[in-house]
Backbone bond lengths (Angstrom), bond angles and torsions (degrees), N, CA, C in turn:
res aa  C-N    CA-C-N  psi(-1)  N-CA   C-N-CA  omega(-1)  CA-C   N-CA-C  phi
1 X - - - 1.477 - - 1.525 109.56 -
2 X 1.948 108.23 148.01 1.651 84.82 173.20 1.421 130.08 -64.88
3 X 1.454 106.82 167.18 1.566 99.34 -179.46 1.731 108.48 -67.33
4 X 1.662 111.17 -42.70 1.300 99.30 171.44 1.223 145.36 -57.88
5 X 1.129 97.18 -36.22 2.022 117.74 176.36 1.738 107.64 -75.10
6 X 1.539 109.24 0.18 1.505 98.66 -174.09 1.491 114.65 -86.30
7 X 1.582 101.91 -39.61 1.635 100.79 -168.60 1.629 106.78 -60.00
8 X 1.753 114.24 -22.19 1.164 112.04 -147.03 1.438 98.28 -75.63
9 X 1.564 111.78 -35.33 1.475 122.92 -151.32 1.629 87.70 -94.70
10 X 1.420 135.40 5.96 1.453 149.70 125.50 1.517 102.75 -4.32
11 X 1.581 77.88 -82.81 1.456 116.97 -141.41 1.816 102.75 -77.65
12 X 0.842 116.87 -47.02 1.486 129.54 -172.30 1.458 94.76 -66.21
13 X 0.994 134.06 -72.10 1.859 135.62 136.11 0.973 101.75 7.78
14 X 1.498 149.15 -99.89 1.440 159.93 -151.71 1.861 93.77 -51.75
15 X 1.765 102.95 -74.21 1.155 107.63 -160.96 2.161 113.36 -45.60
16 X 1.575 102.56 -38.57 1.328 117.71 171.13 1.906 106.28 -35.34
17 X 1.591 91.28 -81.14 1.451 97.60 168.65 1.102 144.47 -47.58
18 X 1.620 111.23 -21.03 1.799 106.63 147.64 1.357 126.01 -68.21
19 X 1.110 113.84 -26.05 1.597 110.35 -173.96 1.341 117.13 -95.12
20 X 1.687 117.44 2.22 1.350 115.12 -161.91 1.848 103.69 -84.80
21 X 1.177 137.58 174.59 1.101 139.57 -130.71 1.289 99.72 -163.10
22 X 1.569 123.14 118.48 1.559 111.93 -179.57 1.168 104.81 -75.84
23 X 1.243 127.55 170.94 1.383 155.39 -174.82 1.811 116.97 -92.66
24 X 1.123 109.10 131.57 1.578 86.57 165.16 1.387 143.91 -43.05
25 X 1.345 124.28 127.24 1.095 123.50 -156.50 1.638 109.89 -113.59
26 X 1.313 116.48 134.38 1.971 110.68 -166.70 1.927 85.26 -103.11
27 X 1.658 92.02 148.84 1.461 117.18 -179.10 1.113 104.27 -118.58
28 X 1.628 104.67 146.88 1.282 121.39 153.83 1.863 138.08 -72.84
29 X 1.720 88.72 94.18 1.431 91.30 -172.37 1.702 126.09 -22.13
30 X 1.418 135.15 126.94 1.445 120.97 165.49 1.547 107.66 -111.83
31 X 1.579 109.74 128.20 1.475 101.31 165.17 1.235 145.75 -59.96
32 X 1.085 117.03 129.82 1.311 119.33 -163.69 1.780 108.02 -56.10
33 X 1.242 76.84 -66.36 1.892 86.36 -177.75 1.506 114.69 -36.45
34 X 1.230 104.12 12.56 1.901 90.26 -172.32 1.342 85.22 -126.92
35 X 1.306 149.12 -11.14 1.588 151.98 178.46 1.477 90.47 -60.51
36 X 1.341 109.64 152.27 1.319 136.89 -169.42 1.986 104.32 -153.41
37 X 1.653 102.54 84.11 1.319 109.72 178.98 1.666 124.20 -86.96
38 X 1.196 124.19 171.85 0.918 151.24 176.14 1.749 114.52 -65.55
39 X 1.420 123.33 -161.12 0.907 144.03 154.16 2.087 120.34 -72.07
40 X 1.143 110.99 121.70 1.585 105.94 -171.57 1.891 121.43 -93.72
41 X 1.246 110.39 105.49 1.464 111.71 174.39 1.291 120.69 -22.15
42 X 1.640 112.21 115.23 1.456 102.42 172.29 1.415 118.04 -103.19
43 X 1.017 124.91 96.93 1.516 115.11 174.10 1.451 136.80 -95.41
44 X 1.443 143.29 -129.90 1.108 113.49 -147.42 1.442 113.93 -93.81
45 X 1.533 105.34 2.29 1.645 115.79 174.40 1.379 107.29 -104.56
46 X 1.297 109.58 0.41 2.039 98.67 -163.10 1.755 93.03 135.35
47 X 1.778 87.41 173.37 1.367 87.81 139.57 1.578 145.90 -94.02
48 X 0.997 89.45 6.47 1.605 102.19 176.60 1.732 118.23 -107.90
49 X 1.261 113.90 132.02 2.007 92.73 -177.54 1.681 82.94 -106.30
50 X 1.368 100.79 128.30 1.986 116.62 -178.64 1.617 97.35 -119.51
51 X 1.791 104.53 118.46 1.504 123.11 -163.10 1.269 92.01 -146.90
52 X 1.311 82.61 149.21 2.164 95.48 176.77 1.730 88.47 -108.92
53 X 1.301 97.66 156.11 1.607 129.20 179.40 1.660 104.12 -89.53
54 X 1.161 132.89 108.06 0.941 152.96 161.79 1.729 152.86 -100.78
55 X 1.180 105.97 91.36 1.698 106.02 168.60 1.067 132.49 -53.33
56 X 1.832 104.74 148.96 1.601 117.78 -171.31 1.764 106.75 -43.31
57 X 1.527 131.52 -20.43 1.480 117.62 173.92 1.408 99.50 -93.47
58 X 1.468 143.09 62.47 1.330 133.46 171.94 1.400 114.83 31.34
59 X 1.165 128.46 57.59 1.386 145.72 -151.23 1.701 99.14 -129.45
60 X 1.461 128.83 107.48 1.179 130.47 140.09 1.472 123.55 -20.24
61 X 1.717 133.98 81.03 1.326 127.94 164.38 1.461 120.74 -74.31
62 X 1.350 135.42 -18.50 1.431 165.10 174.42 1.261 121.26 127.85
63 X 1.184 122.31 -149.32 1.677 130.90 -145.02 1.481 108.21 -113.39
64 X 1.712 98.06 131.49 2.087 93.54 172.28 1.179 102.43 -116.12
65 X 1.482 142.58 130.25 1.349 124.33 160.27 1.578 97.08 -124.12
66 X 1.907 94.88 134.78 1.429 87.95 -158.31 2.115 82.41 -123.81
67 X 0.963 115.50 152.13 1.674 131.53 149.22 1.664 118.72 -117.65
68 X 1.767 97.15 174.09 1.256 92.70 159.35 1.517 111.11 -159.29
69 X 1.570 129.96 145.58 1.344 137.83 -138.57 1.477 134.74 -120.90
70 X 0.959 128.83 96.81 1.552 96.55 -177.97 1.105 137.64 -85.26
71 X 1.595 142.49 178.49 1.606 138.64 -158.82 1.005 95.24 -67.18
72 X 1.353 97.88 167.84 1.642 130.57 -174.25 1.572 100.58 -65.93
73 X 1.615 107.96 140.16 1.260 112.33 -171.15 1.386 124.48 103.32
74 X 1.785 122.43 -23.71 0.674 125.58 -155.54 1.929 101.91 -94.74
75 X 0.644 110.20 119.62 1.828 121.51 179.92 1.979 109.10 -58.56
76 X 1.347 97.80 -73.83 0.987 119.39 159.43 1.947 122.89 -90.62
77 X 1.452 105.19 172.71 1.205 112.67 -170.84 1.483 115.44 -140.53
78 X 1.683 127.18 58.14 0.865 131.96 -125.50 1.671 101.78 -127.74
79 X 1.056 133.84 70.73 1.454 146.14 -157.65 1.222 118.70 -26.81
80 X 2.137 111.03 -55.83 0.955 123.10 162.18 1.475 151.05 -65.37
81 X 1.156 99.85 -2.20 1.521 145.86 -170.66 1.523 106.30 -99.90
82 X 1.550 110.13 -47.75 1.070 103.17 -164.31 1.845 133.34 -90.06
83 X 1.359 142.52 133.74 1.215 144.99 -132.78 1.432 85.67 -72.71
84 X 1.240 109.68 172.87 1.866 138.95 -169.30 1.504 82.61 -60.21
85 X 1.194 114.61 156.30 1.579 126.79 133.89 1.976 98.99 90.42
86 X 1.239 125.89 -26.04 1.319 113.82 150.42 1.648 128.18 27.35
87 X 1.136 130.37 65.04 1.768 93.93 173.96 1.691 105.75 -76.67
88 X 1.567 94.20 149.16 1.448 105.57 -175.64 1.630 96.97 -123.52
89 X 1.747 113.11 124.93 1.501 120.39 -175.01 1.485 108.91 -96.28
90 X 1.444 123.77 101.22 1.333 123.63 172.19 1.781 113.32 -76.85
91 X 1.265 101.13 104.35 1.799 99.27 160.40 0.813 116.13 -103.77
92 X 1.422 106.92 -179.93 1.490 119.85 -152.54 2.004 105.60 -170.16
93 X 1.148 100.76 104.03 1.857 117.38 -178.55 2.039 100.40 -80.38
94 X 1.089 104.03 127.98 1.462 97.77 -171.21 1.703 93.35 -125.69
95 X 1.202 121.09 140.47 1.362 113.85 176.50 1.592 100.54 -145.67
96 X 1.224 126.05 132.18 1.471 133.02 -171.31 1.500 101.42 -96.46
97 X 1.285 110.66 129.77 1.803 134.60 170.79 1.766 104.79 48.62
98 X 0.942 114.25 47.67 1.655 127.82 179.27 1.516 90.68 -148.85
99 X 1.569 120.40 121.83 1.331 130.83 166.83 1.817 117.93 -116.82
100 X 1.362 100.93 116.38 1.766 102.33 167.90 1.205 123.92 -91.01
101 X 1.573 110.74 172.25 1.747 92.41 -157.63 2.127 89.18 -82.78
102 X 1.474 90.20 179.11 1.438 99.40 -147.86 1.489 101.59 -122.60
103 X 1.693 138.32 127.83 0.917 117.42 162.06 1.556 139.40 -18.64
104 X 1.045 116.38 131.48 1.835 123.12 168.00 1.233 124.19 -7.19
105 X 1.706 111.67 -55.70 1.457 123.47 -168.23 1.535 85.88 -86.91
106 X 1.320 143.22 -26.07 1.411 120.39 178.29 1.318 118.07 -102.43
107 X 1.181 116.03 108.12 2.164 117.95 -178.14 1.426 97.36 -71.48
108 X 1.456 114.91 135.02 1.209 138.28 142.47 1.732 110.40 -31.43
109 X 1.356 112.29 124.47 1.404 130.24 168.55 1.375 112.91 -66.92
110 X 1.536 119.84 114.89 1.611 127.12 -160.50 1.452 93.36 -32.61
111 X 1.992 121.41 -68.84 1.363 124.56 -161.17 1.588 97.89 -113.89
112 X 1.281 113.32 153.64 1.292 135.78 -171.89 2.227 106.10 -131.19
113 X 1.411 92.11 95.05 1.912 98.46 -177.64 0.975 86.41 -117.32
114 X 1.864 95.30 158.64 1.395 135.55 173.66 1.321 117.39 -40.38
115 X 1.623 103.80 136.57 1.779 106.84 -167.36 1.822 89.31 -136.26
116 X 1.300 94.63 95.96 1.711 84.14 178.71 1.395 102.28 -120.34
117 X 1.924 96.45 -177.91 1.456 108.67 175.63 1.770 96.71 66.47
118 X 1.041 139.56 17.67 1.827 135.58 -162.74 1.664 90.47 -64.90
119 X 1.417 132.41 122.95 0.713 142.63 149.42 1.846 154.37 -73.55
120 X 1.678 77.37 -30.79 1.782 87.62 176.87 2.129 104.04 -148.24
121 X 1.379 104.29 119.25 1.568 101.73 165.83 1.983 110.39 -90.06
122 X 1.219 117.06 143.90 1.414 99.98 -175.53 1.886 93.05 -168.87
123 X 1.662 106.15 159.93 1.220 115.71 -170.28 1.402 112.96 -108.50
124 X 1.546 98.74 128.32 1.899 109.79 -176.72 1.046 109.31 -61.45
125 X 1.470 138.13 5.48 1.487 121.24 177.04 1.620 117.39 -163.95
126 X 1.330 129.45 167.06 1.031 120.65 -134.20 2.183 94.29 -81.60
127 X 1.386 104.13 143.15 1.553 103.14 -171.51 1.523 97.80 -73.81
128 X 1.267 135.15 91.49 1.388 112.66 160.96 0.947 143.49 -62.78
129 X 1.511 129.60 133.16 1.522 120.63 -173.35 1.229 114.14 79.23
130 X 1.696 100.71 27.53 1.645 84.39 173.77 1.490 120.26 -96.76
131 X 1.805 112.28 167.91 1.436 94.73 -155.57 1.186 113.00 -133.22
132 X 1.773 102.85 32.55 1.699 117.05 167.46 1.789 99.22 98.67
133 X 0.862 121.88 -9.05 1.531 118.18 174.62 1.280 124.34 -67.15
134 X 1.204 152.34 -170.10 1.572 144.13 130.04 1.673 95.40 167.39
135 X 1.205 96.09 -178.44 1.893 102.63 174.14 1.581 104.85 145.71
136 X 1.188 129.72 -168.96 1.172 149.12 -177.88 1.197 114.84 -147.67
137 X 1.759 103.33 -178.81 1.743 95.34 -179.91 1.385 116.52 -107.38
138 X 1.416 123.54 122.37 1.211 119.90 -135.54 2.317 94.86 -86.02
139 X 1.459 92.83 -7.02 1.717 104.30 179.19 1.753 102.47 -56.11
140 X 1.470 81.20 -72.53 2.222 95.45 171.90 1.172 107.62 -34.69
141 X 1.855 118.98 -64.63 1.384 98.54 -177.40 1.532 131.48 -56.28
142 X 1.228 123.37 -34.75 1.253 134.45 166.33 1.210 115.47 -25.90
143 X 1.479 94.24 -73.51 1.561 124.08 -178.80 1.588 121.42 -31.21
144 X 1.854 92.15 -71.07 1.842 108.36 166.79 1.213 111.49 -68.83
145 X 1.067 144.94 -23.32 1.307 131.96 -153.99 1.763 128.33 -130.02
146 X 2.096 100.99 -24.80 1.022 106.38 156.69 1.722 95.62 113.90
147 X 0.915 99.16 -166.54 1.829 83.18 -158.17 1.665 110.76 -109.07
148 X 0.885 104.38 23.81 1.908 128.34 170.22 1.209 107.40 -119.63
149 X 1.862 120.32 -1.72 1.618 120.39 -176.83 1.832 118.54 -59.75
150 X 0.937 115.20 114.72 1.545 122.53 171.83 1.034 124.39 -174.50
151 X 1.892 108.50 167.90 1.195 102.54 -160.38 1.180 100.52 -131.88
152 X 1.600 128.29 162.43 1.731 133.20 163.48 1.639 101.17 -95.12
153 X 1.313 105.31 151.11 1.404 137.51 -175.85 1.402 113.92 -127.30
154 X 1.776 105.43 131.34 1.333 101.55 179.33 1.440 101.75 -145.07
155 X 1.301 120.46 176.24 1.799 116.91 -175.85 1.593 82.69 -134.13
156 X 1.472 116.77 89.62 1.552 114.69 145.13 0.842 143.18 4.52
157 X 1.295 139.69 152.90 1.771 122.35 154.28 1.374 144.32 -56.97
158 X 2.018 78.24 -27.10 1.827 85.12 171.73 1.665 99.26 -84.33
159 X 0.474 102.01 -4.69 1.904 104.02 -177.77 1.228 113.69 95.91
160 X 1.320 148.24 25.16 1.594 167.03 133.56 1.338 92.93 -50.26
161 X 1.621 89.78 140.88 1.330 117.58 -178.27 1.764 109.48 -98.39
162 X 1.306 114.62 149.47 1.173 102.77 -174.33 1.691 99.25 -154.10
163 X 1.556 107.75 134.50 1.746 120.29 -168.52 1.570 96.17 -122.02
164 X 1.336 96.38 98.64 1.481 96.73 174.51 1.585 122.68 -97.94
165 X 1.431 119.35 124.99 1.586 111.60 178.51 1.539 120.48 -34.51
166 X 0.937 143.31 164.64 1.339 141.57 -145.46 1.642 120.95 -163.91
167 X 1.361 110.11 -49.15 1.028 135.63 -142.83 1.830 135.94 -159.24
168 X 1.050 145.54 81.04 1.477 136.72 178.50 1.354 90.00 124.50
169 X 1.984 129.23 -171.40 1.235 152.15 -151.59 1.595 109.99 -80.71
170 X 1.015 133.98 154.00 1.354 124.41 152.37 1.400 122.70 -19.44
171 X 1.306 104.41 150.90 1.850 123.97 168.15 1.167 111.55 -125.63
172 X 1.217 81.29 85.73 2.003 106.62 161.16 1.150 164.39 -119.18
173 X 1.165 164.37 -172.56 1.740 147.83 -165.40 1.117 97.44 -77.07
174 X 1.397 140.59 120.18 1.078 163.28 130.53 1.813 120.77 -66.45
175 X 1.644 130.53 86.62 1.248 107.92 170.71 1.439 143.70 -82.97
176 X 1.502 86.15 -18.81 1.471 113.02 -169.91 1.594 94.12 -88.17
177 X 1.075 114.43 -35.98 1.868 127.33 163.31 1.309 144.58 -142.78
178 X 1.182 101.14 89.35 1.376 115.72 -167.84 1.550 127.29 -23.59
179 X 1.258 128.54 124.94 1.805 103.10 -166.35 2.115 83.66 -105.47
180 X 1.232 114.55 79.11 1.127 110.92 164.52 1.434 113.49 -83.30
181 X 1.309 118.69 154.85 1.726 132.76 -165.08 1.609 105.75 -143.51
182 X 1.076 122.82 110.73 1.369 120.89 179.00 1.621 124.10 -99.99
183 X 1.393 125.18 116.77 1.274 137.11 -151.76 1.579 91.37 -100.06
184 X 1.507 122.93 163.46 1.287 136.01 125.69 1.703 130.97 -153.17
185 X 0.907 102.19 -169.17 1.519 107.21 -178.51 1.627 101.78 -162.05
186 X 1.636 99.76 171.30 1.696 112.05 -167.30 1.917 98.65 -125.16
187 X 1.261 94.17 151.79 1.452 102.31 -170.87 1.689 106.40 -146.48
188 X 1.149 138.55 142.05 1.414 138.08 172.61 1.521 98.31 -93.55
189 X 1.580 134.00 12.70 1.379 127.30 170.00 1.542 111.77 -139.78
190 X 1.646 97.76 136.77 1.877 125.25 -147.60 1.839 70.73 -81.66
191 X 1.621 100.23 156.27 1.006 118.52 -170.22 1.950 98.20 -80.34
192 X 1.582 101.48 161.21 1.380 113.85 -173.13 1.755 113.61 -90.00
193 X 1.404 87.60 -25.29 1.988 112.24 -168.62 1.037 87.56 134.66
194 X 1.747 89.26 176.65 1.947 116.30 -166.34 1.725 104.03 -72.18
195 X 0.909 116.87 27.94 1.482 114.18 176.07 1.581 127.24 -78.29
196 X 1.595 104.54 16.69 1.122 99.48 -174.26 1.686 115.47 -106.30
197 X 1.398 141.89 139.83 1.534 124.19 177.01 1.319 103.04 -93.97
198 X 1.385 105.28 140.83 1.661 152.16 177.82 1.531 105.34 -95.71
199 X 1.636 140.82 133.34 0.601 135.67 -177.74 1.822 115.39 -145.93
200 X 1.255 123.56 145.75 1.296 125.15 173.78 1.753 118.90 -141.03
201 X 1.015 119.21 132.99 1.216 121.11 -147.07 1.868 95.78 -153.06
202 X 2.114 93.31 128.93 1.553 89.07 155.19 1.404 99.68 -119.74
203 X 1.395 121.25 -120.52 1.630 125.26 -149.05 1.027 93.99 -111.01
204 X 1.327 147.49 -18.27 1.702 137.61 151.48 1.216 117.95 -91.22
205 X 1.311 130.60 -41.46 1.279 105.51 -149.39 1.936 102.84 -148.35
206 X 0.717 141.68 171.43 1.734 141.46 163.70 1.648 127.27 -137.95
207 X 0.932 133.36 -167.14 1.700 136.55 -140.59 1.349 96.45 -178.42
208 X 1.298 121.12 109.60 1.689 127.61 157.23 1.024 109.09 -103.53
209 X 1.275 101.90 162.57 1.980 115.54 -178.28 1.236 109.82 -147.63
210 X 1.555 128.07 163.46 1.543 115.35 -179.78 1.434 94.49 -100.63
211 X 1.327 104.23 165.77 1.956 122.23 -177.19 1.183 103.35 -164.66
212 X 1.146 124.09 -170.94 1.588 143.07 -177.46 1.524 112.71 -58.88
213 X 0.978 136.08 131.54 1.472 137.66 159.10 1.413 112.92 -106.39
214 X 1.020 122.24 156.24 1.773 140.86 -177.25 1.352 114.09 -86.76
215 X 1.139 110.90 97.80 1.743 108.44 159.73 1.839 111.24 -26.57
216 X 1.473 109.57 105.38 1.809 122.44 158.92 1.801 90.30 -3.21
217 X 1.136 94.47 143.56 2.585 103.77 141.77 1.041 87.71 -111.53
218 X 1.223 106.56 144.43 1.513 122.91 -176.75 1.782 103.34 -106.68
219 X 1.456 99.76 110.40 1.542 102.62 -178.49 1.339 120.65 -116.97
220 X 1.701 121.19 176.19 1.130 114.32 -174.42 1.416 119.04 -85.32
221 X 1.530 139.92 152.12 1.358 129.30 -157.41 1.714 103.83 -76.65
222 X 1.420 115.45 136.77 1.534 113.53 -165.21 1.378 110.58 -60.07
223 X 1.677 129.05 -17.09 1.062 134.89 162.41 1.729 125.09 -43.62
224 X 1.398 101.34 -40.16 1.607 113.35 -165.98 1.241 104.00 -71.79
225 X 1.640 124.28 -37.10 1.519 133.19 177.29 0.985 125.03 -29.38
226 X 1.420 112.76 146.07 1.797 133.34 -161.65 1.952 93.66 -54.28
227 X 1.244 123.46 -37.04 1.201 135.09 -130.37 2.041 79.37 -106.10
228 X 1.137 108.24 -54.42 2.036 114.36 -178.75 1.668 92.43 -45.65
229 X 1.282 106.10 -67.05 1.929 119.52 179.57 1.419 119.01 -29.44
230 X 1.175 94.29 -35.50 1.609 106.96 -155.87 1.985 109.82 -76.45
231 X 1.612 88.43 -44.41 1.405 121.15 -153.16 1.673 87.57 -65.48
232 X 1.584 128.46 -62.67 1.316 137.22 179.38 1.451 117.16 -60.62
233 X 1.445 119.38 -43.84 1.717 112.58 154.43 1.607 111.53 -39.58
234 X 1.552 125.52 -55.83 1.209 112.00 -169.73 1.220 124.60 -60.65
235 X 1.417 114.89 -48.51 1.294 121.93 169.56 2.007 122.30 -41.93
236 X 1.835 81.62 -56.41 1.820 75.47 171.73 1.393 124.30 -56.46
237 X 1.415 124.07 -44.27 1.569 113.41 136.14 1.372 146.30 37.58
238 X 1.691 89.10 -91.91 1.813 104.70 168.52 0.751 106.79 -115.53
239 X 1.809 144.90 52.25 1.143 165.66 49.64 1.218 114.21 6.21
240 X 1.680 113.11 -69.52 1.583 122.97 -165.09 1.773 81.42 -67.91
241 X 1.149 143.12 -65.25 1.328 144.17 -140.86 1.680 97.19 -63.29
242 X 1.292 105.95 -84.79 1.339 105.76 171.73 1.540 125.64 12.31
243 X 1.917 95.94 -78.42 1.169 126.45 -179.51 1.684 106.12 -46.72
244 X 1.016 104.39 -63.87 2.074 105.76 -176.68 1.164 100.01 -55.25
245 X 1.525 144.63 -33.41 1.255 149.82 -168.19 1.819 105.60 -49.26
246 X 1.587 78.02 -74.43 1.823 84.35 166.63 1.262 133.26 -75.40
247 X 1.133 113.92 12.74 1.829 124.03 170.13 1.182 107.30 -78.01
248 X 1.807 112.01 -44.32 1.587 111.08 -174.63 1.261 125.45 -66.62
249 X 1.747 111.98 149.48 1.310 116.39 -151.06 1.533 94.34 -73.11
């Protein structure tokens, strides 16, 4: 390669690789039913935040009741209290066109209709701190869905988690029996409050709810990176070269 054209294609290289962006990534479901938790955060509603799933017409889609936990051993569940490095397990009970009553700060939706066929539960915002875990309970799925019930899992680009049906019968309103399905995932950051949206969605239409959100990780700006540094050294480079080029007599 030329010597001149090399540092550049360096550098353009480097700068590429700072800006590049992983891809969605698919997980390996873990069953829930085999988790063995901790003590569960109670905060300012309980320990549980209990929300109905709701469409853009203020429409009852059904019920979220979401917590969140710490490891086994843990007595208490005390954020501030608790040592560096923590994983904290956010679940989440999802039940389609069946509504329970709902914490204080959340009013019950006048009417509550049928939400069938629900295809995908997934999180409005980016999971911080998450630490490769997630899954459901593969009993529920059974249960609702029949014994081929499952789902694929992926972590977005924005970093939202997403449980897509997969596998077995429809997921649908059940009154006489609820086809509830209980999701979670793992995070190294204690929740902020219920400020986070929950979402469930089939092929028309979807239902958000509020739940737990993740305390920010506070990172360094992608600019500052070994790899940003690198990219502008090279360039100055064949800059510096250049320059001596035309110095010589």
């Amino acid at each position: 390669m030329n010597k001149k054209i090399f540092p550049i294609f360096i550098a353009f290289s480097l700068f590429g690789l700072s800006a590049q962006k992983a891809n969605a990534a698919s997980l390996i479901p873990t069953n829930f039913d085999d988790l063995n938790l901790g003590a569960t955060i109670v905060g300012p509603v309980g320990p549980e935040v209990e929300t109905s799933l709701v469409n853009a017409n203020n429409q009852g889609l059904g019920d979220l009741t979401s917590s969140v936990s710490c490891p086994p051993g843990f007595s208490e569940c005390l954020p501030p209290q608790n040592p560096q490095g923590t994983i904290y397990t956010y679940v989440h009970q999802v039940t389609p066109g069946v509504d329970f009553p709902n914490d204080a700060p959340f009013p019950l939706p006048e009417n509550t209709i049928e939400f069938n066929d629900v295809q995908e539960f997934s999180l409005g915002f980016d999971a911080a701190g998450f630490n490769g875990v997630a899954g459901y309970s593969f009993s529920q799925a059974e249960n609702a869905l029949g014994s081929d019930g499952s789902f694929d899992i992926k972590q977005l680009n924005d970093g939202s988690l997403a449980w897509t049906l997969s596998g077995g019968e429809n997921w649908d309103t059940n009154s006489s029996n609820p086809e509830t399905i209980t999701f979670f995932w793992q995070t190294t950051q204690a929740p902020s409050g219920p400020g986070g949206t929950y979402i469930a969605s089939n092929n028309i239409t979807n239902g958000s709810g509020n739940g737990p959100l993740p305390t920010p990780v506070q990172t360094v700006p992608e600019h500052n990176g070994i790899l940003g540094l690198l990219a502008p050294m090279a360039l100055g480079g064949v800059l510096t070269l250049k320059r001596n080029k035309n110095q010589r007599p």
